[in-house]
C-alpha positions as CSV (number, residue, x, y, z in Angstrom):
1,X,89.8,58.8,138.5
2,X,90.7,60.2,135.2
3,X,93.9,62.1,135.0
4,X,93.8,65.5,133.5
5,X,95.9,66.9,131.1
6,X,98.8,68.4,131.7
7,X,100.5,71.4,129.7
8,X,103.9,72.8,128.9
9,X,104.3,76.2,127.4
10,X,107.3,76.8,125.4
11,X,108.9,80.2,124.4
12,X,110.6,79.5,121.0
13,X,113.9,81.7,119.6
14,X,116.4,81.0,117.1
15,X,119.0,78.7,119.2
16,X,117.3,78.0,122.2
17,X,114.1,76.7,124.0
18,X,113.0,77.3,127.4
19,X,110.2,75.4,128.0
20,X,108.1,75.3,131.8
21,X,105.9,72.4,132.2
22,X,103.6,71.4,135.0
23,X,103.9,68.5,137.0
24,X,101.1,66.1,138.3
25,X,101.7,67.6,141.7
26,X,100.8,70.7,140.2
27,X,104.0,72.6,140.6
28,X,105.9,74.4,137.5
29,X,109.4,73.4,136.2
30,X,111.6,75.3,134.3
31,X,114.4,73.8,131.2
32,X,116.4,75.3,128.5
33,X,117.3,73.3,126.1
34,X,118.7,73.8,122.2
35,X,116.5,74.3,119.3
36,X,117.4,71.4,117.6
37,X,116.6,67.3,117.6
38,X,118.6,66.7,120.4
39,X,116.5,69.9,122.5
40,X,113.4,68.1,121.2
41,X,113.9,64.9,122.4
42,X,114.7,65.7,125.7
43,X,111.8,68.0,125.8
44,X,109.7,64.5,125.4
45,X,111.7,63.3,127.7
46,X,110.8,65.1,130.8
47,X,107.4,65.5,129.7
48,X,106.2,62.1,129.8
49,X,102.6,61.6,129.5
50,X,99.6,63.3,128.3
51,X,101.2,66.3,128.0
52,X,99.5,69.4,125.9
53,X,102.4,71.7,124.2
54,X,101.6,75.4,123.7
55,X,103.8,77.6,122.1
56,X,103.5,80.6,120.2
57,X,104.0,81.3,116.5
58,X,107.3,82.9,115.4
59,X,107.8,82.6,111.4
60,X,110.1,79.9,110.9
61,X,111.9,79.0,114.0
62,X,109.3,77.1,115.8
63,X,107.9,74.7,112.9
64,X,111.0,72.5,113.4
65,X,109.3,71.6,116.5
66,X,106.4,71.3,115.0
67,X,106.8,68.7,112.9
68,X,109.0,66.7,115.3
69,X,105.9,66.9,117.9
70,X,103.1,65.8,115.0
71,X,105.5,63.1,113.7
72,X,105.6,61.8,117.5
73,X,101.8,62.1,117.2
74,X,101.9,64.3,120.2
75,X,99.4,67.2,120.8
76,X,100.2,70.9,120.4
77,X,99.0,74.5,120.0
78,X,100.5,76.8,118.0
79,X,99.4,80.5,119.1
80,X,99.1,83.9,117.7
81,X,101.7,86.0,119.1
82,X,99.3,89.0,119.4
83,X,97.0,86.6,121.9
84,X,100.2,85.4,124.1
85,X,101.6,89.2,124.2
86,X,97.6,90.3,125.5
87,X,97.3,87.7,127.6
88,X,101.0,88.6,129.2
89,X,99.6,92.2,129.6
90,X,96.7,91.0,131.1
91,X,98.9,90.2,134.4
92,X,100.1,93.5,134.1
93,X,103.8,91.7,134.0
94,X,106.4,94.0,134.7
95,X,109.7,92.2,133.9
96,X,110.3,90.2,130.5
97,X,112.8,86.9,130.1
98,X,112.4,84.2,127.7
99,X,111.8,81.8,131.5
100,X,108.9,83.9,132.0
101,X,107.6,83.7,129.1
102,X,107.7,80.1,128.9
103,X,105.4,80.0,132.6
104,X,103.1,82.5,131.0
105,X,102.9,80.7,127.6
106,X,102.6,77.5,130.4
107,X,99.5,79.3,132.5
108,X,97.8,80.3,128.8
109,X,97.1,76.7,128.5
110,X,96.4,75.7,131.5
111,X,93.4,78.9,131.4
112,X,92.2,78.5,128.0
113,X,92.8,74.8,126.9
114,X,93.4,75.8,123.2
115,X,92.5,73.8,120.6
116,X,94.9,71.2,119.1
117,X,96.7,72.7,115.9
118,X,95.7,70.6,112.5
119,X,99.1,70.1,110.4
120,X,99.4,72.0,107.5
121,X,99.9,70.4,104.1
122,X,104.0,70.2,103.4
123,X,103.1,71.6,99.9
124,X,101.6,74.4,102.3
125,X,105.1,75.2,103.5
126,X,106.8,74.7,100.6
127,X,103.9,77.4,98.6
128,X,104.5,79.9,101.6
129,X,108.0,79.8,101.4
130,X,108.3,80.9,98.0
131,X,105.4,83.6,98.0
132,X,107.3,85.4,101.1
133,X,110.8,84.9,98.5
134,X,108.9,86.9,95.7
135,X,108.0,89.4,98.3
136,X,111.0,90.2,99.6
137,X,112.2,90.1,95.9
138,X,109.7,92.5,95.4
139,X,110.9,95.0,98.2
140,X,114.5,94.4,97.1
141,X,113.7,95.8,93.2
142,X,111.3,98.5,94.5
143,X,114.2,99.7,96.9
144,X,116.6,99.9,94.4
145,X,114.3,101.5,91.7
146,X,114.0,104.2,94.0
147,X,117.4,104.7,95.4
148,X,118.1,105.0,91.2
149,X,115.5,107.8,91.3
150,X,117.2,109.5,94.3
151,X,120.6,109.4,92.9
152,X,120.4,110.1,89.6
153,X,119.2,113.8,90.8
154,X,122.8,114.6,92.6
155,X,124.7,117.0,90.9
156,X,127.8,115.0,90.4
157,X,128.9,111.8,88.9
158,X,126.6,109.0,90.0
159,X,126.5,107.0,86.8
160,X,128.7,104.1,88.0
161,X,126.2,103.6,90.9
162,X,122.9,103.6,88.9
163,X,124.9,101.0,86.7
164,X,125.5,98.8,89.4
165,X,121.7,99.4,90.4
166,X,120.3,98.5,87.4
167,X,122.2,95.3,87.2
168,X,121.7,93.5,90.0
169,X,117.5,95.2,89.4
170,X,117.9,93.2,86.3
171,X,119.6,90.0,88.1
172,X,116.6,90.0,91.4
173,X,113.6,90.7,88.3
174,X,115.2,87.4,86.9
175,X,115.0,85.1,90.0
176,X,111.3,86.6,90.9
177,X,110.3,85.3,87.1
178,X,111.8,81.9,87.9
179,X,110.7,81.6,91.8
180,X,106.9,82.8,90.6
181,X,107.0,80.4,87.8
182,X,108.0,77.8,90.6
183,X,105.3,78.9,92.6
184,X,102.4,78.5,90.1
185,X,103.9,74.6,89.1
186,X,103.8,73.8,93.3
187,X,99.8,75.6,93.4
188,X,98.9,73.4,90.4
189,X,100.3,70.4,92.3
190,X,98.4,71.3,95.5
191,X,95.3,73.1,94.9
192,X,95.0,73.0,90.9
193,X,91.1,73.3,91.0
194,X,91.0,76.4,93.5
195,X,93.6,78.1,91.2
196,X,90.9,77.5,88.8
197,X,88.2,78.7,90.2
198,X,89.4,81.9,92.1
199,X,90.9,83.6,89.2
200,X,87.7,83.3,87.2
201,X,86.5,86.1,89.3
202,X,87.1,89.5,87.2
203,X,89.7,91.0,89.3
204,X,91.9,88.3,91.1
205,X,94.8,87.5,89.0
206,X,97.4,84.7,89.6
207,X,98.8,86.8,92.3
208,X,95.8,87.6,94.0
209,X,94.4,83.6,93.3
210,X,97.9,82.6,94.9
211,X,98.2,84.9,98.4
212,X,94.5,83.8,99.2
213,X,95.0,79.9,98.7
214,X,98.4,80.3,100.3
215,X,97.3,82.9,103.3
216,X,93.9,80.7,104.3
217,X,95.7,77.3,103.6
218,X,93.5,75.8,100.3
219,X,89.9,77.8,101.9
220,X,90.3,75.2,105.3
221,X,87.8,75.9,107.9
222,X,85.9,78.7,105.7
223,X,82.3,78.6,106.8
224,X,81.3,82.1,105.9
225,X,82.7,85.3,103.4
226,X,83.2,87.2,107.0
227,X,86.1,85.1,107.7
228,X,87.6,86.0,104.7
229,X,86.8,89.6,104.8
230,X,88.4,89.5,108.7
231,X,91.4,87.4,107.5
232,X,92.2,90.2,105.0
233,X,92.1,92.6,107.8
234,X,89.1,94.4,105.6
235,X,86.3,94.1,108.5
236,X,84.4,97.0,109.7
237,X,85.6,98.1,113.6
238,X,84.1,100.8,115.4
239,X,85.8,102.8,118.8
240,X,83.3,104.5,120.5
241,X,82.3,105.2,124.1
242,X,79.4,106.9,126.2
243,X,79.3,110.7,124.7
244,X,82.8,111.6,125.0
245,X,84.4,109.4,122.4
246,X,83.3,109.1,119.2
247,X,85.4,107.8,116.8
248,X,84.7,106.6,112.9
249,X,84.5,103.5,111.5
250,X,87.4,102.2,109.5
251,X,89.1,99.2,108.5
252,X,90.8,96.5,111.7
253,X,94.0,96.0,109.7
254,X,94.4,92.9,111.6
255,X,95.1,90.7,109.1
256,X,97.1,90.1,105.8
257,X,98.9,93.3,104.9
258,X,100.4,91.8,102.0
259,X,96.9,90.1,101.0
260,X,95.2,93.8,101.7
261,X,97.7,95.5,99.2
262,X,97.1,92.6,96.4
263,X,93.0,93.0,96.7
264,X,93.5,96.7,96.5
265,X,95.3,96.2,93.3
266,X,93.2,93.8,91.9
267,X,89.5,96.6,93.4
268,X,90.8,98.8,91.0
269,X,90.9,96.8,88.6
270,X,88.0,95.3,89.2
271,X,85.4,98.4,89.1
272,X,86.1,98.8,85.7
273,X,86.1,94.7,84.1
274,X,83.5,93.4,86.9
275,X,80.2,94.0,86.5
276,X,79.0,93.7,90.1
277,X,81.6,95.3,91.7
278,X,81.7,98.3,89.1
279,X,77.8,98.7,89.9
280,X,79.0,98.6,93.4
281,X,81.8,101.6,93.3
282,X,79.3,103.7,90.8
283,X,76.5,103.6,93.4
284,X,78.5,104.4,96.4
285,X,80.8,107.2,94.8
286,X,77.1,108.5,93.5
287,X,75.7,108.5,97.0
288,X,78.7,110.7,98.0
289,X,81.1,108.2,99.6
290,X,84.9,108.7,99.4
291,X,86.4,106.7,96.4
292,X,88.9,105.2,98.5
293,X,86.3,103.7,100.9
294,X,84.0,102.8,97.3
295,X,87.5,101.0,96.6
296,X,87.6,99.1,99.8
297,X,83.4,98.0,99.6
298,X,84.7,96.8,96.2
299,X,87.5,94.5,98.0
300,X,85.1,93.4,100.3
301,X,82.9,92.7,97.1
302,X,85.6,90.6,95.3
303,X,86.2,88.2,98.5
304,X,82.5,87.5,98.3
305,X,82.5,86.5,95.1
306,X,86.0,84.6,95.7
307,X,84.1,82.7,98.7
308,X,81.2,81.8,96.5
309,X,83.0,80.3,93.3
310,X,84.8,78.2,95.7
311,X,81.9,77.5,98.0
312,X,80.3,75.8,95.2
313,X,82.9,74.7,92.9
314,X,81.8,76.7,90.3
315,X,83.2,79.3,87.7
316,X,82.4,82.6,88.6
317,X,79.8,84.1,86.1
318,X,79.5,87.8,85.3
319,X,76.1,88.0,83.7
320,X,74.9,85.5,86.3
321,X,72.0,87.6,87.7
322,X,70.7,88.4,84.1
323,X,71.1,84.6,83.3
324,X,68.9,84.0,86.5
325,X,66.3,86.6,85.6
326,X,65.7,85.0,82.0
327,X,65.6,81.7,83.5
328,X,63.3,82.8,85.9
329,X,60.9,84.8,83.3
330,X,60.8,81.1,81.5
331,X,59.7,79.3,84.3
332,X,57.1,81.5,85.2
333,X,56.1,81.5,81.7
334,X,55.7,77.8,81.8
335,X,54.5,77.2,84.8
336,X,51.7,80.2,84.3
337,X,51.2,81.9,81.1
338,X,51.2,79.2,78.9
339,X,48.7,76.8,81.2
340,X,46.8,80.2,81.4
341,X,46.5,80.7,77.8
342,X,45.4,77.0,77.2
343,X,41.9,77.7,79.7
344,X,41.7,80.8,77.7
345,X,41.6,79.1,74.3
346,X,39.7,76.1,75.3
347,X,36.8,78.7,77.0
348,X,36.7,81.0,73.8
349,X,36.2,78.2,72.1
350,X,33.3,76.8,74.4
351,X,31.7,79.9,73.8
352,X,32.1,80.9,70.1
353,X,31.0,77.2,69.0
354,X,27.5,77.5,69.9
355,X,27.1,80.6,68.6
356,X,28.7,79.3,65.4
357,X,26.4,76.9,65.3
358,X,23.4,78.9,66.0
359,X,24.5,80.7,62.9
360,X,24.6,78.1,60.4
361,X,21.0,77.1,61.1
């Protein structure tokens, strides 16, 4: 009789890991142990066997594990967060520890039988470690520009503090130049041929090129331009119900809010220098839409044509429709007009010789 597999949920913070795993008797055991090698390995050591680990994703602290588990070539689940919180609401759970979190994480398995997790690229790591760096950089600068703003309207002496604000502004702009700089070398490295190709797209800058490689892993497991559009949190959603609730359609959000803000830069942008997109926004603000929704079709619009260049490994062309009309007007002309022509010519002259030669005589 074939065995079946068995799970352990683990609930992942900073220091610690409480883990609950099942046995093959079917009952549920409960461990704490550190978040380090030494928690790992005796992790593997109570949980001997085919054992599936679940746990859910939490930034940083839980790829440690991570890598220890695919280096042991064991198989694991790394979950969104959202899905393990819905799922614990689901039970209508009243109480919340860390050990019952770790059963609940444990009974998620056991339910759903998740797929295994593929191992992202170390480059991948390395890439989203410096991208998130530069964004907090960013936050840091933008903070300080504005507490400068705020200050410098008091109506005493503030000038030492604005200084001081300006300096270390100066000092964070510095280390963004050299950690982008950084950045761009490690995407050459790892995906030099998507950089490429994304950022021939009118619109989508090195920035822009660098979130979406970064924030969908190189394009992995991309079958369509909706899972793009839902990665960027920029799909439709509608809330609605009987004839009592009626709400509008807007944007899901439930995706890349730092990838959202960067396409929204690069829409405006793009409805002036792109060609499509700019008929796009000019035929929607003309049929009385709201600019800032044009804006958004326009996003949509640019992940389309990001999904295509690298769909088929080709540079993104502006005038590519107009290309394909003469093209097509050629082969037509070919294929049709000049055959017809030839029967034409060759029956005229069928029908002219005779009477040619009618004449003569």
């Amino acid at each position: 009789m074939k065995k079946r597999k068995l799970y352990c949920g683990i609930d992942v913070s900073s220091e610690t890991l409480d883990i609950c795993y099942e046995t093959s008797e079917g009952d549920k055991v409960h461990k704490q142990v550190k978040n380090d090698k030494t928690g790992f390995m005796i992790i593997l050591k109570q949980c001997r066997g085919d054992y599936h680990f679940i746990m859910e994703s939490t930034g940083i602290y839980h790829t440690s594990l991570m890598f220890y588990l695919h280096e042991q070539n064991k198989v694991y689940s790394v979950i969104n967060a959202l899905q393990i919180k819905r799922y614990i609401q689901m039970h209508l759970e009243r109480n919340k520890s860390d050990k019952k979190d770790a059963r609940r994480i444990c009974e998620y398995g056991i339910d759903r039988s998740p797929e295994p997790t593929e191992m992202p690229d170390l480059a991948y790591f390395e890439c989203r470690s410096l991208n998130n760096a530069i964004d907090d950089l960013t936050k840091e600068i933008t903070k300080l520009t504005n507490q400068i703003h705020s200050i410098s309207r008091a109506p005493f002496d503030t000038q030492t503090i604005i200084r001081s604000y300006r300096s270390l502004i100066l000092k964070l702009e510095k280390e963004k130049k050299k950690m982008d700089f950084r950045l761009q070398e490690k995407l050459k490295e790892w995906q030099p041929e998507l950089m490429e190709l994304v950022q021939t797209v009118k619109g989508i800058g090195k920035r822009a090129a660098s979130e979406l490689i970064i924030y969908t892993r190189g394009f992995k497991n991309m079958t369509s331009y909706r899972q793009l559009i839902s990665y960027a949190g920029l799909s439709p959603v509608e809330f609605s119900s009987g004839s009592s609730i009626k709400g509008r359609v807007k944007i899901c959000k439930q995706g890349g809010k730092k990838l959202r803000h960067i396409l929204y830069m690069g829409a405006l942008n793009a409805k002036v220098t792109n060609r499509a997109c700019r008929e796009l926004y000019e035929r929607l603000v003309a049929r009385g839409k709201n600019k800032k929704a044009a804006i958004i079709a326009v996003c949509n619009k640019l992940l389309k044509q990001v999904f295509g260049v690298v769909k088929n490994k080709r540079a993104y062309e502006d005038n590519y429709q107009l290309n394909f009309n003469l093209i097509y007007f050629i082969w037509f002309f070919t294929q049709f007009m000049l055959p017809a022509c030839a029967i034409y010519a060759v029956f005229f002259k069928s029908v002219s010789c005779p009477t040619k030669s009618c004449n003569e005589k």
